[in-house]
Structures are given as C-alpha cells and as structure tokens.
C-alpha positions in Angstrom: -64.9 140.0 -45.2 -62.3 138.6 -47.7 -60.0 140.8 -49.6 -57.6 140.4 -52.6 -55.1 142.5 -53.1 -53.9 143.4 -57.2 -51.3 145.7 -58.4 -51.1 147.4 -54.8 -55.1 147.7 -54.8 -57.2 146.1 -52.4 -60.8 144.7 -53.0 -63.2 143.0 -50.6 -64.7 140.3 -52.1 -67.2 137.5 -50.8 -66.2 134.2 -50.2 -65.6 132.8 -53.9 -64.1 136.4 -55.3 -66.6 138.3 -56.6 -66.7 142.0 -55.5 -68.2 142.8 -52.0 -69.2 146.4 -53.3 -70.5 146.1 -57.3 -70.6 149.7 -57.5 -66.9 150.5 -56.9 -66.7 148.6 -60.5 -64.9 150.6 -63.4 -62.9 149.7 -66.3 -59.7 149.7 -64.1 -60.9 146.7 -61.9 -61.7 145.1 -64.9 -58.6 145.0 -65.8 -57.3 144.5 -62.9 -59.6 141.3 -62.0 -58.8 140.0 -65.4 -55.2 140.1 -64.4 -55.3 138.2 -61.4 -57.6 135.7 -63.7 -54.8 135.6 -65.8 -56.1 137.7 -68.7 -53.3 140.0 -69.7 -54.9 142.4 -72.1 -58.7 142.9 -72.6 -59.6 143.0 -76.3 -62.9 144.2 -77.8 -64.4 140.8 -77.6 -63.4 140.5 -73.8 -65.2 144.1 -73.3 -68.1 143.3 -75.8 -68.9 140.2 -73.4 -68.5 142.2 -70.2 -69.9 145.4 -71.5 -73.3 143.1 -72.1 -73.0 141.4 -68.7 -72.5 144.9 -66.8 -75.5 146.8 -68.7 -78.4 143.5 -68.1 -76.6 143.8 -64.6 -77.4 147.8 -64.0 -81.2 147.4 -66.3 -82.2 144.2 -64.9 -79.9 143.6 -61.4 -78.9 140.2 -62.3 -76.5 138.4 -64.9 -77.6 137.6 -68.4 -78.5 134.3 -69.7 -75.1 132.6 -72.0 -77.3 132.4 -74.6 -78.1 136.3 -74.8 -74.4 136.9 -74.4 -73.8 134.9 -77.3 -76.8 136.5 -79.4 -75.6 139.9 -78.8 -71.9 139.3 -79.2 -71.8 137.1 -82.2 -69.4 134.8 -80.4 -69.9 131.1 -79.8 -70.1 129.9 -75.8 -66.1 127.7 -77.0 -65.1 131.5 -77.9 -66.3 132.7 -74.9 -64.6 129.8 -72.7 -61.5 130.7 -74.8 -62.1 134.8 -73.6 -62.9 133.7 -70.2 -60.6 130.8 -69.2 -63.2 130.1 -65.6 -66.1 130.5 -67.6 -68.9 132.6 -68.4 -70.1 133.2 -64.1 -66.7 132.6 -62.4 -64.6 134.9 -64.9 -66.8 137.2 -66.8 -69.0 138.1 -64.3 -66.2 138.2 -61.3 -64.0 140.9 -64.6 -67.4 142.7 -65.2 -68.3 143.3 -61.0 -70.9 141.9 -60.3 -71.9 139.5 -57.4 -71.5 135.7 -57.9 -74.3 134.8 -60.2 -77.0 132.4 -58.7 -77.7 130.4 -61.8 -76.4 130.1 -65.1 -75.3 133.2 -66.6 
C-alpha cells in the first residue's frame, strides 16, 4: 500500500491519497493533510466544511452531496473551491479522512 509521509508522520493511503485507515482520522491529520494540500492554517470555514463532511461520513458512511455542504455551511460551491484549492472530493474529503468519494460529493 502507498504511504505519504508529513511533518515526520507516515499515512497509508490508497492509490489517489486518501487515507487507507479512516478511523485513524483526528484533527491533527487534518491539519496535517491540509498542509501537504497546501493549506497552511485551517479556519472555521475550512472546519465548518469538513466538520459536515466527517459527521454525514460517521451517520450515513459516505460523503455528503455539494449541495448539502453548501446548505449547511452558508458558503457558495466558488467559496468552497477557494477553501479547498482540489475541490470539494479530492481536498475536503482527502483533509476530513475519508476514503475517495465514488460520486460527487
């Protein structure tokens, strides 16, 4: 299996970076896979978004819809993009732990 390494920490991941093992998730790898996404800081919008993806993900075991992310945050899908430079699947989801969406988030 694949592994990335941040900040001295190593992760196995699948093939396109998402997290091998979603349950090792915390707030620490989500900083830390922001940072290698090239997020520097988190700020309440970037943990509003993820904090939404992460508890449909535990309730419901798959990703969110965009459009409920954008209900329940307030924030347009451009502010999102602007959040989340590889988009809504590829960045929030790979920040927040889960596996690689299969649709649209």
């Amino acid at each position: 299996m694949p592994t990335i390494e941040i900040d001295n920490r190593t992760f196995e991941v699948d093939g396109d970076g998402f997290l091998a093992n979603p349950g090792i998730w915390d707030t620490e790898v989500a900083r830390l896979f922001a940072k290698y996404d090239g997020i520097e800081d988190m700020n309440d919008k970037h943990w509003a978004v993820v904090n939404i993806i992460r508890r449909n993900f535990e309730e419901k075991g798959v990703a969110p819809m965009i459009r409920v992310v954008c209900q329940e945050t307030g924030l347009r899908l451009r502010e999102i993009y602007e959040l989340f430079p590889l988009g809504p699947a590829r960045g929030a989801c790979r920040i927040a732990g889960l596996p690689k969406p299969d649709g649209c988030v």
